[in-house]
N, C-alpha and C positions, 0 to 999 in steps of 0.2 A: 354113585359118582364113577367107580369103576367099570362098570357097566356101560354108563354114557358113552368113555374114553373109547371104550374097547369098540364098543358097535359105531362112532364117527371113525375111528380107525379105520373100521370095515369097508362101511361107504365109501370112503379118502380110493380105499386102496381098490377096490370093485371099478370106480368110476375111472381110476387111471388105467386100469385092465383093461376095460372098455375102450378106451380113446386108442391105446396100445394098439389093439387087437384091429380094429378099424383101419389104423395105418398101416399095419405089416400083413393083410388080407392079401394074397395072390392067387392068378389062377393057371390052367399048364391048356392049352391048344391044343386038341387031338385030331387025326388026320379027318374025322369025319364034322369038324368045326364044333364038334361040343369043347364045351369048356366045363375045368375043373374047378372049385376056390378048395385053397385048404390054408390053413391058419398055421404061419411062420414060426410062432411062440409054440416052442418045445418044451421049455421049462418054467412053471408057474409059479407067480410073486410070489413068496413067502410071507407070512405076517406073525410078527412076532407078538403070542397074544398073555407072553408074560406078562404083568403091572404089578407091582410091589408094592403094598400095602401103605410102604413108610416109605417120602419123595424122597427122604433123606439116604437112604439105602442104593432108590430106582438112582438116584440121578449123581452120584457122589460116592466114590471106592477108594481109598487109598492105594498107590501104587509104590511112588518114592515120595518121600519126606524127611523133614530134620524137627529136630525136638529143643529147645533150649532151656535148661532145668536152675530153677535154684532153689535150695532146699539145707533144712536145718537134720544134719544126720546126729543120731544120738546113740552113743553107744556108753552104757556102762562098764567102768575099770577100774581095777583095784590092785595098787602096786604095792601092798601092805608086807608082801612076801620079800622084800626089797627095804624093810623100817630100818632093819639091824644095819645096815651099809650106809642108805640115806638119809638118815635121822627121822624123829618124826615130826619134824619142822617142813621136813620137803615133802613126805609123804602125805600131809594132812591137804596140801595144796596141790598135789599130782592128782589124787583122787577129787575133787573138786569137779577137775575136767570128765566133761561129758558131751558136749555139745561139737558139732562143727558145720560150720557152714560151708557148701559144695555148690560148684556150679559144673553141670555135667551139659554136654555135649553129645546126642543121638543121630543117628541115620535111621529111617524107617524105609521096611519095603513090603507091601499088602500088610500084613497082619503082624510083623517081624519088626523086633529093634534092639541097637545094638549100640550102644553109649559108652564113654569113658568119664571119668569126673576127676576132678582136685576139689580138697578143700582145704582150710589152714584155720584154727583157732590159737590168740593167742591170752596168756593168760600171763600179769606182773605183781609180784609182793613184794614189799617191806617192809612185813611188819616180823620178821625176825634179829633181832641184835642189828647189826651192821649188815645185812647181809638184803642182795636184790635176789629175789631167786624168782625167774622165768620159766613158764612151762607150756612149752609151743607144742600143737598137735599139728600133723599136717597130715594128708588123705588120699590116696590116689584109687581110681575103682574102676574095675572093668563090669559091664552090665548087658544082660540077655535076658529079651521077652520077648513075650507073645500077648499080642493084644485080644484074650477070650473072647470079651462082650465089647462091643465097639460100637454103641447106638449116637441117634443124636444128643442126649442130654451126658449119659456116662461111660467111664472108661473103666476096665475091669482087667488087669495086666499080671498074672504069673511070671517072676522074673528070677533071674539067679543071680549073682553079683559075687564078684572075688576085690578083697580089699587089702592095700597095705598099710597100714596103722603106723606113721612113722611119731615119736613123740620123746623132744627132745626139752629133757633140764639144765639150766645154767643156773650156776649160783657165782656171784660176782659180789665185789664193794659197793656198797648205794653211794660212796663219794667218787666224786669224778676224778680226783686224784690223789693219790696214795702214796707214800714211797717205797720203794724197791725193795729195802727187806720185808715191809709188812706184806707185799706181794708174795714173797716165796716163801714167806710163813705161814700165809692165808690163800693159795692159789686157787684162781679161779674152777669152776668144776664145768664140766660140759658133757654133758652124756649121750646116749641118740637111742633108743628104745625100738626096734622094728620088731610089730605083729603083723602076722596073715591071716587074714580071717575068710570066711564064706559063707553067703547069706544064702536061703530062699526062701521065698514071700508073696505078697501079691502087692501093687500097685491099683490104687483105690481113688477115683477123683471126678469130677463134675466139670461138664463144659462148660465154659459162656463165649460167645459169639460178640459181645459188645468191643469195640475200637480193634477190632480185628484189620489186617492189611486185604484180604483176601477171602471171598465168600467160601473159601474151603477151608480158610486157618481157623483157631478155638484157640482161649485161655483156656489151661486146667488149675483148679486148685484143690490138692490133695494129700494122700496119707498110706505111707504102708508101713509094714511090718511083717516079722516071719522070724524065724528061725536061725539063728548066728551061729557058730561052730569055728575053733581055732584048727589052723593051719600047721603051725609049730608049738608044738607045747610051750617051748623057754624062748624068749623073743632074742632075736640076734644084736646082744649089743657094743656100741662102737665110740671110744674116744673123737678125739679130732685127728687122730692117727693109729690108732690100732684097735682090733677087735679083741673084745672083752669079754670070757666064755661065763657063763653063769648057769646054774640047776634050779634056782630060781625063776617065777612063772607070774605074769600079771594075770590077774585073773577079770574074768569077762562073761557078762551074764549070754547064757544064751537065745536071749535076745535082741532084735533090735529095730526101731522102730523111726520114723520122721516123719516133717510135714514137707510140702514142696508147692510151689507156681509153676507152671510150664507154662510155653509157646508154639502150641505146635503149627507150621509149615508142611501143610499136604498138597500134594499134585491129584490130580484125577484123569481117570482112563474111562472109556466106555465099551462093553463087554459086547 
């Protein structure tokens, strides 16, 4: 089949040569009434007798694009080193959390991409005494790749990511109203947990083309994991009004792993 392409190319481009050459034919009068012809085309068609194995390659490159990701990020932690201060009524329910759901936000450009994400889990108990205790995660990430293998069916993506682990405990009344002294005997608790972490990994996922907007856009659905590493040993923690020094250290496996859906939105150029 490549073969066919290549030699109808041939002919296409020989016959316009032809027709060319026929119309730009001149000739120069010399004193003794001879005449000259010589052929006007100086420089000859080029034919480009590249052909690409895969139409999806020949005919479709990425140049700029945008990515739109949701995805469950899962990171293990253990605030055990923290039982002696927050009992082990809050610590049994801080460690619980694992999970958060992220929707991240990409730019791509050829082979390159470069995303930010939020995410927020929140997590409610009361099943201690009187007591509501809330343990909110929330996520914020900066993200850098390179798209290795970029075929039509999969996507094969080396990436780095820098994260900020914010994760805040409230411990409050489960009744809606209290009186005043049982409040400043029992005050509310509110604490605010900040980790930095730093990922690197790969990005692992399969195309489909079905209810797509545009013959260049793809569903992915997929999975990575890699390698996690802390930023700060001791996470920086903070009242609703002051910072709170501690030597104390959550602990965080060094891995970390998710699944995710994208959208991608591609532009195409031709080389």
């Amino acid at each position: 089949m490549k073969s066919f392409i290549l030699f109808s190319l041939l002919i296409v481009s020989f016959s316009a040569y032809s027709q060319s050459s026929k119309s730009l034919l001149a000739y120069t009068k010399h004193s003794n009434n001879e005449f000259t012809l010589f052929d006007t085309i100086s420089k000859p068609i080029q034919i480009n007798s590249k052909l690409s194995e895969d139409s999806y390659e020949s005919e479709r490159k990425m140049k700029f694009g945008a990515i739109f990701f949701e995805s469950l990020d899962i990171i293990n932690v253990d605030f055990s080193d923290f039982e002696s201060i927050l009992g082990d009524y809050n610590i049994e329910n801080m460690n619980k959390s694992g999970g958060v759901f992220t929707t991240e936000i990409a730019g791509t450009y050829k082979r390159y991409y470069l995303g930010i994400s939020c995410g927020y889990d929140h997590d409610d108990y009361n099943k201690h005494d009187s007591l509501d205790i809330e343990f909110n995660t929330t996520q914020f990430g900066l993200h850098i790749g390179y798209n290795l293998i970029d075929s039509k069916r999969f996507l094969i993506t080396p990436k780095v990511a820098l994260k900020w682990n914010r994760y805040r405990l409230i411990n409050s009344d489960n009744e809606d109203k209290i009186p005043v002294e049982q409040y400043m005997n029992e005050r509310d608790l509110d604490l605010r947990f900040n980790q930095f972490t730093g990922f690197v990994g790969l990005n692992l996922s399969v195309k489909l083309y079905q209810f797509n907007i545009e013959h260049t856009d793809y569903w992915a659905i997929g999975f990575y994991g890699g390698y996690l590493f802390k930023l700060n040993n001791n996470p920086y923690v903070y009242s609703s009004k002051n910072r709170l020094t501690t030597n104390k250290e959550i602990g965080i496996k060094d891995y970390n792993f998710g699944f995710y859906i994208s959208y991608n939105f591609d532009s195409d150029y031709k080389d």
